[in-house]
DOSEKE-656528 format. One line per 3 residues: number of its first residue (from 0); their letters; for each residue x, y, z of N, C-alpha, C. Coordinates in steps of 0.2 Angstrom, whole numbers. Layout:
REM residues N
NUM) A) X/Y/Z/X/Y/Z/X/Y/Z | ...
This chain:
REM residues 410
0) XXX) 593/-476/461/597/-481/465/601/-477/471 | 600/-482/476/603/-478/484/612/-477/481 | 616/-482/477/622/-482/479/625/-477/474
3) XXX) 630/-474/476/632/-468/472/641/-467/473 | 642/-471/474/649/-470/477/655/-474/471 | 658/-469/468/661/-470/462/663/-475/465
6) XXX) 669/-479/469/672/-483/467/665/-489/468 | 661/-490/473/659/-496/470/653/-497/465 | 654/-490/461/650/-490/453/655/-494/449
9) XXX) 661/-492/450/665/-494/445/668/-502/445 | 666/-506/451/664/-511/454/661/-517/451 | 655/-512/450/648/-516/447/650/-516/439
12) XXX) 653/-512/437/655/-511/433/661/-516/428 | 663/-518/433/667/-523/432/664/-531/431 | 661/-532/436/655/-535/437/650/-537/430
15) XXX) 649/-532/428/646/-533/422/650/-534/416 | 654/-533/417/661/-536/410/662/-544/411 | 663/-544/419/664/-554/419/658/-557/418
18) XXX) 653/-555/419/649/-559/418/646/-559/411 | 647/-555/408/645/-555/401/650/-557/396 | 658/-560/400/663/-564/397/668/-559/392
21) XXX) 666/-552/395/672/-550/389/680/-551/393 | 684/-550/386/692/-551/385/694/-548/394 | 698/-552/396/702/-549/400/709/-543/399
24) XXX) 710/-543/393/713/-538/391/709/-529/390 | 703/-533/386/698/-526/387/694/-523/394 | 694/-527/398/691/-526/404/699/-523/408
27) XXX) 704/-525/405/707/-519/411/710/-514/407 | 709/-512/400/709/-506/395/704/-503/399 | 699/-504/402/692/-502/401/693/-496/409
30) XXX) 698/-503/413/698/-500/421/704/-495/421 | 708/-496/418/714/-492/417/712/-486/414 | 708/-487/412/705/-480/408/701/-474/412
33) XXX) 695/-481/413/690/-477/417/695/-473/427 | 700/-476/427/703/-474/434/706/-469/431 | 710/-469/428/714/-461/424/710/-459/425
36) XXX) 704/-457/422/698/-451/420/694/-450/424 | 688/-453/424/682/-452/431/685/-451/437 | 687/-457/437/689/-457/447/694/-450/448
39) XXX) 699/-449/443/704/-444/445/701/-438/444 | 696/-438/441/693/-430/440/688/-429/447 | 686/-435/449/682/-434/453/685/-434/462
42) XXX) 690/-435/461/698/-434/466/701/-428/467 | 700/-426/461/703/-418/462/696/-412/464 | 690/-415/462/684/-410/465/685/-414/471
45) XXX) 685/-419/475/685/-419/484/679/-424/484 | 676/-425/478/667/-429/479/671/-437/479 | 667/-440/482/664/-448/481/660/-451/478
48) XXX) 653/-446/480/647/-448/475/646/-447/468 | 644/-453/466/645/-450/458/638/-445/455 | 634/-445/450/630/-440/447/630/-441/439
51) XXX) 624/-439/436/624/-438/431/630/-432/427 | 628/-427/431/630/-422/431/637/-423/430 | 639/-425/434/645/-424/435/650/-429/430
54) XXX) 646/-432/429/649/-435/423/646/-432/415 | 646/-429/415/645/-423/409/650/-418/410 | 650/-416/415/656/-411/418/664/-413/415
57) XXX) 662/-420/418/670/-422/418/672/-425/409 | 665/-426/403/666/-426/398/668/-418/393 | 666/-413/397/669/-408/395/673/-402/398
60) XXX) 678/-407/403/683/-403/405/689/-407/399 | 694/-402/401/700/-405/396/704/-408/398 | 704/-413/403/705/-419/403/702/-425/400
63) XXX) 696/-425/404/691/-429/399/690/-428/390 | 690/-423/389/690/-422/381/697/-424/379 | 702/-425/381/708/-429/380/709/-435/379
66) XXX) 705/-439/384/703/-444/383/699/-449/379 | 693/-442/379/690/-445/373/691/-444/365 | 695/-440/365/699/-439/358/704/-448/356
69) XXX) 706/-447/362/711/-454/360/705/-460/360 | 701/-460/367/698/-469/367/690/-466/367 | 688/-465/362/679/-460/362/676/-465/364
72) XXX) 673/-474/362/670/-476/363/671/-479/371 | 676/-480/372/678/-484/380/674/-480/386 | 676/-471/384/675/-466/388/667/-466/390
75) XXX) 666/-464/384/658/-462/382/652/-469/386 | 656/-474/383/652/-481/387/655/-482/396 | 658/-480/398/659/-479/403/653/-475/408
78) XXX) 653/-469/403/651/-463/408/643/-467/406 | 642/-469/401/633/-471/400/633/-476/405 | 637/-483/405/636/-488/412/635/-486/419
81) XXX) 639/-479/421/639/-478/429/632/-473/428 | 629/-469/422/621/-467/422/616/-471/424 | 618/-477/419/612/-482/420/614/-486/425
84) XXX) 618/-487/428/619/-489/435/617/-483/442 | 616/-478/440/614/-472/446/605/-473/447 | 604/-472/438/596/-472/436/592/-475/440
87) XXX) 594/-482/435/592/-488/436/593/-494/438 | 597/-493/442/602/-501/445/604/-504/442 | 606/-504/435/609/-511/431/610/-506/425
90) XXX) 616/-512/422/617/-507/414/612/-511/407 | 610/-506/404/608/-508/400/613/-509/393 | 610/-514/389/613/-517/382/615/-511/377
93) XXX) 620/-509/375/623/-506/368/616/-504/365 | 614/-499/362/606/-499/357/608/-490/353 | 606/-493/348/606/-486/343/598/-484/343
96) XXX) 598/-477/345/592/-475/345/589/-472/338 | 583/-473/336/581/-472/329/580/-463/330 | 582/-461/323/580/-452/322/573/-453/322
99) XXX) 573/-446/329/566/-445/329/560/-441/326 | 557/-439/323/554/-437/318/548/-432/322 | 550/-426/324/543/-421/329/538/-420/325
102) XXX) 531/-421/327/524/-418/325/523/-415/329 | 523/-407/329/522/-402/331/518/-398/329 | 512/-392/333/506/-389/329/503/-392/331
105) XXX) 496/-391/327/490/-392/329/491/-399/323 | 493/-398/314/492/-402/312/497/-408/314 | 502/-407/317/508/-412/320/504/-415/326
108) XXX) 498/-414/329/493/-414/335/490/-421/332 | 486/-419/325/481/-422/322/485/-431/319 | 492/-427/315/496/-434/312/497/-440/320
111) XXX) 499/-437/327/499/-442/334/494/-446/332 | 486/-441/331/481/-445/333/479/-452/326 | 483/-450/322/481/-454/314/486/-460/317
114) XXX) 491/-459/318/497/-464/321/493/-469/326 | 489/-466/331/489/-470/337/485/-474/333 | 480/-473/329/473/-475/328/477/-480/322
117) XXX) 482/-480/322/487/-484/315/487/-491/319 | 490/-489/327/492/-493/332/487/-496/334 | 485/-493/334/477/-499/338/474/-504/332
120) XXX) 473/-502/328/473/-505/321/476/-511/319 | 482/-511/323/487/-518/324/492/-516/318 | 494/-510/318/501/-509/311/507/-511/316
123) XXX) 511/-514/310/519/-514/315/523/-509/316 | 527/-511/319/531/-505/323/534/-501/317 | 539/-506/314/541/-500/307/535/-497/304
126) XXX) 531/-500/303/524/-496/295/522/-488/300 | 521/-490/307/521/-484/310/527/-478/312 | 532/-480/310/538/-477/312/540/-473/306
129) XXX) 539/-477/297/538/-472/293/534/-468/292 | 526/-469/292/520/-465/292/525/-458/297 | 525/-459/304/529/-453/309/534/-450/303
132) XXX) 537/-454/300/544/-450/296/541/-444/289 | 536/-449/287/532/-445/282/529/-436/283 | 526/-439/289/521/-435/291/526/-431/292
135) XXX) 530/-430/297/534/-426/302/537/-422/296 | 539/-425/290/543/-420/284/537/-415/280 | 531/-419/280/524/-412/277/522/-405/283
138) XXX) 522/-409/287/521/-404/294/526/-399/291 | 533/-400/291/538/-394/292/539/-392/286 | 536/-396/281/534/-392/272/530/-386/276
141) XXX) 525/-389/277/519/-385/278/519/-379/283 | 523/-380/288/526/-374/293/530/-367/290 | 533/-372/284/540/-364/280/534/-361/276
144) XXX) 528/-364/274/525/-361/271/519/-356/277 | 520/-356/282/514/-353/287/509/-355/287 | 510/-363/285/503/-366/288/501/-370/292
147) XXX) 498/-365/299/498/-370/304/493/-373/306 | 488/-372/304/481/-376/304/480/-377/302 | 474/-385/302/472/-389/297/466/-385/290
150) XXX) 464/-382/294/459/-376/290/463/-373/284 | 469/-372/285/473/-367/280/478/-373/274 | 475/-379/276/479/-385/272/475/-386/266
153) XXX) 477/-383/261/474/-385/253/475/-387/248 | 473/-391/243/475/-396/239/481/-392/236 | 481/-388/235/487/-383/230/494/-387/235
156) XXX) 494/-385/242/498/-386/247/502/-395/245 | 495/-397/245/500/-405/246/502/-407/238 | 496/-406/233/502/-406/225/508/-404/227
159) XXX) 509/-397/229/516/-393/229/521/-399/232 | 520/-401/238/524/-404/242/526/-410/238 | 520/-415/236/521/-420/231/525/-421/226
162) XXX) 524/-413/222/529/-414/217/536/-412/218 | 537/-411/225/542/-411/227/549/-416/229 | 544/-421/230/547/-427/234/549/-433/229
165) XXX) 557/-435/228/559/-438/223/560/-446/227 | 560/-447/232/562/-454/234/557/-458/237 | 555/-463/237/549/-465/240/544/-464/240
168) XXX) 542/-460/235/534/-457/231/527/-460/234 | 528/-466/232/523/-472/234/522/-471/240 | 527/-472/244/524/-472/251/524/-468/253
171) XXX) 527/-457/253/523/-453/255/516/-452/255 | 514/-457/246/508/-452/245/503/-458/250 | 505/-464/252/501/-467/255/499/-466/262
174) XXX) 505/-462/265/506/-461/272/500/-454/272 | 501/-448/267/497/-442/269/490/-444/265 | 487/-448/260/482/-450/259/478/-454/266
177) XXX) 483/-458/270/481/-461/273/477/-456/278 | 483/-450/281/481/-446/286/474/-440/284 | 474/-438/277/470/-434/273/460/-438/275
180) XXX) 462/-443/274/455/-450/274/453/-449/282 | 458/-450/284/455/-450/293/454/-444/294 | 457/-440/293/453/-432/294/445/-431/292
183) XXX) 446/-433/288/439/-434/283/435/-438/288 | 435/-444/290/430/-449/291/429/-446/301 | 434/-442/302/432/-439/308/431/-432/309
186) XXX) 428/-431/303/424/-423/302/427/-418/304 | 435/-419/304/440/-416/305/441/-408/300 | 440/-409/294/440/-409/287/434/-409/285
189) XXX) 432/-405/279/425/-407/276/426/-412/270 | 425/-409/263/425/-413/256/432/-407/252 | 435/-402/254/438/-399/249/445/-403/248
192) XXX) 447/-407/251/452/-412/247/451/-419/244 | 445/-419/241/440/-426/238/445/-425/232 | 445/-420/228/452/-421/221/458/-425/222
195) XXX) 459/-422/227/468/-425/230/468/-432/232 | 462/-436/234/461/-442/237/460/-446/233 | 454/-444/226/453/-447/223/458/-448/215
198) XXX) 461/-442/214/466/-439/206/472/-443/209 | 474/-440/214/483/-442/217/484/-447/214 | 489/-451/212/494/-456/209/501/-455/209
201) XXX) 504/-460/212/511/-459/213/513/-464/212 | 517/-467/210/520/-473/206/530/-472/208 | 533/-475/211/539/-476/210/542/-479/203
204) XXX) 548/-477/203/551/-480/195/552/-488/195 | 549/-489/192/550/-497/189/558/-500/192 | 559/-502/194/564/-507/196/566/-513/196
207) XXX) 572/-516/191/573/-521/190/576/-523/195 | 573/-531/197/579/-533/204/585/-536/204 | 590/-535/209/596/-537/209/597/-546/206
210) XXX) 599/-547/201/599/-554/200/607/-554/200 | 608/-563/203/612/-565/205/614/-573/202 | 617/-575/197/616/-582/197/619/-587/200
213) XXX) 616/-595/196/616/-599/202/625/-600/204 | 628/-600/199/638/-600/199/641/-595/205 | 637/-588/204/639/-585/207/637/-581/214
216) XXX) 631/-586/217/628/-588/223/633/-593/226 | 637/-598/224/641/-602/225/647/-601/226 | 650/-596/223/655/-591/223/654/-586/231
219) XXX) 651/-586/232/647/-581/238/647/-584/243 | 645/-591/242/646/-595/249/652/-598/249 | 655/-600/245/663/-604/245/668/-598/248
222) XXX) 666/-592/249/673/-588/250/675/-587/259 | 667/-590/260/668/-588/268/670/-592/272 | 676/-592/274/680/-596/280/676/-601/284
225) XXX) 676/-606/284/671/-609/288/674/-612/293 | 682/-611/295/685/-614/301/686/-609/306 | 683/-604/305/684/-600/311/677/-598/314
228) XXX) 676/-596/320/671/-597/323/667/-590/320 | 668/-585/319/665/-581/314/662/-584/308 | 667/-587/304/665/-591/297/659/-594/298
231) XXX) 659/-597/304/654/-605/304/647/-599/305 | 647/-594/310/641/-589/309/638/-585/304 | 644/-583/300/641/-578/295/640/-584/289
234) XXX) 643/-590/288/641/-596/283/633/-596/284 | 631/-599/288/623/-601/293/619/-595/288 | 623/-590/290/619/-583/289/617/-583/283
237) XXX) 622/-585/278/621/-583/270/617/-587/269 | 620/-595/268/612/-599/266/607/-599/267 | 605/-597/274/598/-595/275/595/-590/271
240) XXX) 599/-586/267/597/-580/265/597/-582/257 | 602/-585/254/603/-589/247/597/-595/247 | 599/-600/250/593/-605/248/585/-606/252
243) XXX) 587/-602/255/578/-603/259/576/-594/258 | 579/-590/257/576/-583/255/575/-580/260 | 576/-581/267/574/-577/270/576/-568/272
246) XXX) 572/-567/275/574/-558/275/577/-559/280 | 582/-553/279/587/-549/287/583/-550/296 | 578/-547/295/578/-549/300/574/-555/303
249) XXX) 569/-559/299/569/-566/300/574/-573/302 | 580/-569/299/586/-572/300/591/-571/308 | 591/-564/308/591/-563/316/588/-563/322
252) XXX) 580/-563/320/577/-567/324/575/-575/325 | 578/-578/320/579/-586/321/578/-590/327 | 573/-593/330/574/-596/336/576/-604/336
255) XXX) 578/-606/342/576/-613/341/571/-618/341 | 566/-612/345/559/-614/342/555/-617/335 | 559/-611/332/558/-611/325/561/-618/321
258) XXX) 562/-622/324/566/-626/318/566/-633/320 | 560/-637/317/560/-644/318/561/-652/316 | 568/-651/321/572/-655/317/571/-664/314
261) XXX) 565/-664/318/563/-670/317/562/-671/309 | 556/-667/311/554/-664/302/557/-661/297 | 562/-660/299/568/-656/294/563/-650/290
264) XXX) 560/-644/295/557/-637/291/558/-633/297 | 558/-628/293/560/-621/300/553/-617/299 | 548/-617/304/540/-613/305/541/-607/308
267) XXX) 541/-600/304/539/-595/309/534/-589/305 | 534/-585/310/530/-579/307/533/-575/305 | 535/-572/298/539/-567/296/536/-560/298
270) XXX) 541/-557/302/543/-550/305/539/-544/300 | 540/-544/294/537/-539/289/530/-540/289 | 527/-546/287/518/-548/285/515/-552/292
273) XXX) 519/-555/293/516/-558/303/514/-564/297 | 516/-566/290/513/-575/288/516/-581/290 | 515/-583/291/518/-587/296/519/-592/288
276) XXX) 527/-596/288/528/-601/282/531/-605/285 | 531/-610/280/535/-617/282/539/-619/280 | 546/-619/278/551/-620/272/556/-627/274
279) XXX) 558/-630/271/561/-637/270/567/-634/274 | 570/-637/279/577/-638/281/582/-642/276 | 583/-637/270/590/-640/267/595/-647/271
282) XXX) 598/-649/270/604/-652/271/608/-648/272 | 610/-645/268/616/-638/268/616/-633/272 | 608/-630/273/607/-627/279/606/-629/287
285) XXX) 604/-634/286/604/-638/292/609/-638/294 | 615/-643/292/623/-643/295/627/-638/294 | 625/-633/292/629/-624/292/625/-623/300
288) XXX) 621/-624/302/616/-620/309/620/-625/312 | 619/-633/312/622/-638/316/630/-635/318 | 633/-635/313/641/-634/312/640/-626/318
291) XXX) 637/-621/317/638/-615/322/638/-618/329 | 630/-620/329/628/-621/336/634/-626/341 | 639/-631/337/642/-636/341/649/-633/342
294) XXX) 651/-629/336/658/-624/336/659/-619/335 | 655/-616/336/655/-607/336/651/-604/339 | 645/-605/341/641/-599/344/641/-601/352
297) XXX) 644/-594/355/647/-596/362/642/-598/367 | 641/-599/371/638/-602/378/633/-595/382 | 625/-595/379/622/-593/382/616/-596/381
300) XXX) 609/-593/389/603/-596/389/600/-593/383 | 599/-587/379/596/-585/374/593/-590/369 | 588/-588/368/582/-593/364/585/-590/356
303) XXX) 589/-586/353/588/-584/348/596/-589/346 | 594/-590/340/604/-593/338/606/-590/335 | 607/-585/334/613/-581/332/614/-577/336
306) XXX) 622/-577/339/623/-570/343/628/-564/341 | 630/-562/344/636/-559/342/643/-562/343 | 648/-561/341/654/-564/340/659/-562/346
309) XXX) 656/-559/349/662/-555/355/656/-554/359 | 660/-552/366/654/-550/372/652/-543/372 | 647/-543/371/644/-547/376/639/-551/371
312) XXX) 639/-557/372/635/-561/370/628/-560/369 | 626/-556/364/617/-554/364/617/-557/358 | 608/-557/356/607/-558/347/609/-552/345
315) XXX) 609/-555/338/611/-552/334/605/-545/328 | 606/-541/327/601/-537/324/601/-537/314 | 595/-538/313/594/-536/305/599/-532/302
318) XXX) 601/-525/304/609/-524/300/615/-527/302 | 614/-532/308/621/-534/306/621/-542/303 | 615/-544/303/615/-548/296/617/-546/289
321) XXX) 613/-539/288/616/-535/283/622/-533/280 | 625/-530/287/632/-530/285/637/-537/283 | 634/-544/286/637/-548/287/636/-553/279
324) XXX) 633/-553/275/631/-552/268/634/-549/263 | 632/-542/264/636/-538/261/644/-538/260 | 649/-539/266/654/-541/268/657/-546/263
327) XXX) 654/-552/263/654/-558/261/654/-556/253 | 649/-554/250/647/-552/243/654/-549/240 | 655/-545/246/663/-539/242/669/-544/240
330) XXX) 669/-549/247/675/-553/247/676/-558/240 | 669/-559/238/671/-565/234/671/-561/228 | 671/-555/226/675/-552/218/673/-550/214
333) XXX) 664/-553/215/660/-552/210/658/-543/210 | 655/-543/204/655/-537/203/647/-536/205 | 647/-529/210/641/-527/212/641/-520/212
336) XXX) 644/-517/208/644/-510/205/635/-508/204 | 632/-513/199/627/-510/198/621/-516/201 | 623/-517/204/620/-523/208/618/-521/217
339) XXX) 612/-523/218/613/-523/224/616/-529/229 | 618/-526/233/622/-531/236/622/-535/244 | 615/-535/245/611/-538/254/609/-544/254
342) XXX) 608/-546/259/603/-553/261/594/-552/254 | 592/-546/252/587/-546/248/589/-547/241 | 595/-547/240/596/-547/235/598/-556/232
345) XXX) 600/-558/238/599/-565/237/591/-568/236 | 589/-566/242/582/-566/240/580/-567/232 | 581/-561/230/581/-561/224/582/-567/220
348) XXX) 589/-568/219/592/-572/216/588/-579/216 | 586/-582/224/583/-587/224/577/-587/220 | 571/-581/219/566/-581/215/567/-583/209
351) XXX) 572/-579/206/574/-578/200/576/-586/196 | 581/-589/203/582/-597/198/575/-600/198 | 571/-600/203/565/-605/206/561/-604/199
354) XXX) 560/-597/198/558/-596/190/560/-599/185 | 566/-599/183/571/-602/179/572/-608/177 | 570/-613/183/568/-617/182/560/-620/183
357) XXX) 558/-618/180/551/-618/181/545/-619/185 | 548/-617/192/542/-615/197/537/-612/197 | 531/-611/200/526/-609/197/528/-601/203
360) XXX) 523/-597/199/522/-588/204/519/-590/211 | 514/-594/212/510/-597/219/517/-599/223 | 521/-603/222/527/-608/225/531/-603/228
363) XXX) 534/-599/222/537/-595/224/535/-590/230 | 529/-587/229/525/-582/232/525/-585/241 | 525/-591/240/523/-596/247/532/-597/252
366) XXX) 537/-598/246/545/-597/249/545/-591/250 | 543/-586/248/544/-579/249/541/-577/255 | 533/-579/256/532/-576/263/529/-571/258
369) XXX) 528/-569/254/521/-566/251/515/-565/252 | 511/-560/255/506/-560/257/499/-560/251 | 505/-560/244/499/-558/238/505/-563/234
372) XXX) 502/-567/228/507/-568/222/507/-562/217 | 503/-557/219/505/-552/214/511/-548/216 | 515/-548/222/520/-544/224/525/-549/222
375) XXX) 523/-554/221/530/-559/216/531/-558/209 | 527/-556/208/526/-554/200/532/-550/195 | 533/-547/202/541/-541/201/545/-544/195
378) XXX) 549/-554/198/552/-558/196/550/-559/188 | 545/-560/188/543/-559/180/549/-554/172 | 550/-549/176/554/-543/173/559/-546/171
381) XXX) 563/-550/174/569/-551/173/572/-560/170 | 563/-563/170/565/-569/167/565/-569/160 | 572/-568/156/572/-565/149/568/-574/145
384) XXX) 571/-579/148/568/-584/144/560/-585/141 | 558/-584/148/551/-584/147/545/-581/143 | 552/-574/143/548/-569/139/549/-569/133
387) XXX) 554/-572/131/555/-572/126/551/-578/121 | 547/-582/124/544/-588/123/535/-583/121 | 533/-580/125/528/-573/125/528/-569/119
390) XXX) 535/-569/116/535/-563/108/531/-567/104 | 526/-563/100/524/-564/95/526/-562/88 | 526/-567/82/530/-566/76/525/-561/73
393) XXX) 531/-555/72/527/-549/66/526/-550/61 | 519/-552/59/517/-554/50/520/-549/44 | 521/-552/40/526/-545/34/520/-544/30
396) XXX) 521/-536/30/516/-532/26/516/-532/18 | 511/-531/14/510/-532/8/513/-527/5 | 514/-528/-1/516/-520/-3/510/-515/-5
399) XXX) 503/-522/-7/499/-515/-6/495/-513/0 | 498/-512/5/496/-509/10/501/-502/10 | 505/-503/8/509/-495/7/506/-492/0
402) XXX) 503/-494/-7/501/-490/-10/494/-491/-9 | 491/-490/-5/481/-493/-5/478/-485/-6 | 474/-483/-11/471/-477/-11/476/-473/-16
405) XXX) 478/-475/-19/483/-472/-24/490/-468/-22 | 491/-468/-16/495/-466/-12/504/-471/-14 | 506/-469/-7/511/-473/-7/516/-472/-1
408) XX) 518/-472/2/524/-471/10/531/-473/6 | 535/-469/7/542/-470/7/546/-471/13
């Protein structure tokens, strides 16, 4: 960008507050702040033009670190706006960057090329993001051990590593099996890891899922305030998540495309499986979204309907549905010590009643956006009724089956 001249960065900068509607009280927090600090530091060096640089300089001079002691986020979002306004002409939106995961070496070479070939295969963005996290942690196993080439990588090597790994078992051994196979099928590798491909089993621990009953779902949506414009949003939130089950972030991705009101059903692709379902527009849920859209959710062109609650008016993201769930969960008393307590967890709970009352695994599988009815099956565990319908009566034994052969058991 040609224009570099602190004051009319800090200009645009203000610019970019009123139009994105934030508070008048925070936008002159924001100018009273950023004029003590930037401008004055840049007053006392004799410069006009601003810089990246020099806005790093000025976060570690001791004025600057004064300031961000007292106001860190104001500071820090400052000095990012007038970067991304030097860059690239406009500021970009608030964004947490994911922890990066390096493949390094020759075999961190070979994981990119299993990744890409993940990619083109059409995997989603997360499935490949964890493979990267997988991978990225065997590579630097394999490194503390001196092992930098694929040549030097043997089945001893990955047991070792495997019996190492206590949390998500299942899905390491999926991620390095996967990359083991491609090695293999591009003659990267010969046959000496055919044991480890074909023996390896990993299993994560048996898990029962968070259940939640139907009193206590009720309890969960009655505690949220629904007069305030917050309330009306995170209410929306929950039922969408308690009676139609959906996930975190199919709920943050909500459009209004998605929702046909004539028909009274909301169609879309779910974000994890890409299965595209069709689920009944409650009445309850209907006038929760109704009730938002007409008295809470503020005034933007955004195709998505849930936004954030303050400015800058964007959608909203999968953890802060998350958070807005869980929040909810706390408020209202129940005890979730040993319970989980998110948008999935209701999830849960809906399978668990739909069970309960006698739904078929297919039905469920179909609300759930299941790609198999066998990953519904989970739900099973925890239907004590049913199972109990399944016990078979122990016949009682003779007494001579305890002396048979002259004998006898005490």
């Amino acid at each position: 960008m040609e224009e570099k001249n602190i004051n009319r960065l800090l200009k645009l900068c203000d610019e970019y507050f009123l139009q994105n509607r934030h508070c008048k009280n925070y936008i002159q927090h924001c100018k009273n702040t950023w004029y003590k600090g930037i401008l004055s530091f840049m007053n006392e060096l004799g410069v006009e033009d601003y810089s990246p640089d020099i806005g790093q300089k000025y976060l570690q001079s001791a004025s600057g670190a004064l300031l961000v002691e007292k106001y860190p986020r104001v500071i820090r979002r400052g000095i990012h706006m007038l970067d991304d306004l030097f860059n690239i002409g406009r500021i970009r939106r608030r964004c947490y960057t994911k922890t990066d995961f390096p493949l390094e070496g020759e075999i961190g070479g070979l994981a990119k090329g299993f990744i890409a070939y993940l990619q083109v295969s059409g995997r989603k963005e997360h499935t490949l993001y964890n493979h990267r996290r997988h991978l990225s942690r065997l590579v630097s196993y394999l490194t503390d051990k001196s092992i930098a080439r694929v040549a030097e990588m043997e089945e001893s090597h990955l047991f070792s590593y495997m019996s190492a790994v206590q949390l998500e078992k299942r899905s390491v051994t999926i991620s390095i099996k996967g990359f083991v196979r491609y090695l293999k099928n591009n003659r990267i590798i010969g046959n000496g890891l055919d044991y480890f491909l074909d023996n390896f089993k990993a299993h994560d621990k048996e898990r029962i899922p968070s259940f939640y009953s139907e009193a206590e779902i009720l309890r969960i949506e009655g505690i949220i305030n629904r007069n305030t414009f917050l309330g009306k949003r995170d209410y929306a939130i929950v039922v969408l998540a308690s009676r139609l089950g959906l996930r975190a972030a199919d709920i943050a991705g909500l459009k209004f495309s998605h929702i046909d009101w004539q028909k009274s059903e909301i169609r879309l692709s779910t974000q994890k499986t890409g299965k595209v379902v069709e689920l009944p527009l409650l009445a309850e849920v209907g006038n929760a979204i109704i009730d938002y859209l007409k008295n809470g959710r503020p005034h933007s062109s955004s195709e998505n309907i849930f936004l954030l609650a303050r400015a800058p008016y964007c959608e909203i993201t999968s953890r802060i549905v998350s958070n807005v769930v869980q929040s909810v969960m706390r408020k209202s008393g129940i005890d979730t010590s040993q319970r989980k307590h998110g948008p999935h967890s209701l999830r849960h709970a809906l399978a668990t009643n739909m069970l309960g009352l006698g739904a078929t695994m297919p039905t469920i599988s179909e609300v759930l956006g299941h790609q198999s009815s066998e990953t519904t099956n989970v739900y099973l565990k925890i239907d004590i009724q049913s199972l109990r319908k399944c016990v078979l009566p122990v016949p009682e034994v003779s007494k001579r089956f305890y002396e048979q052969k002259g004998g006898s058991y005490e």
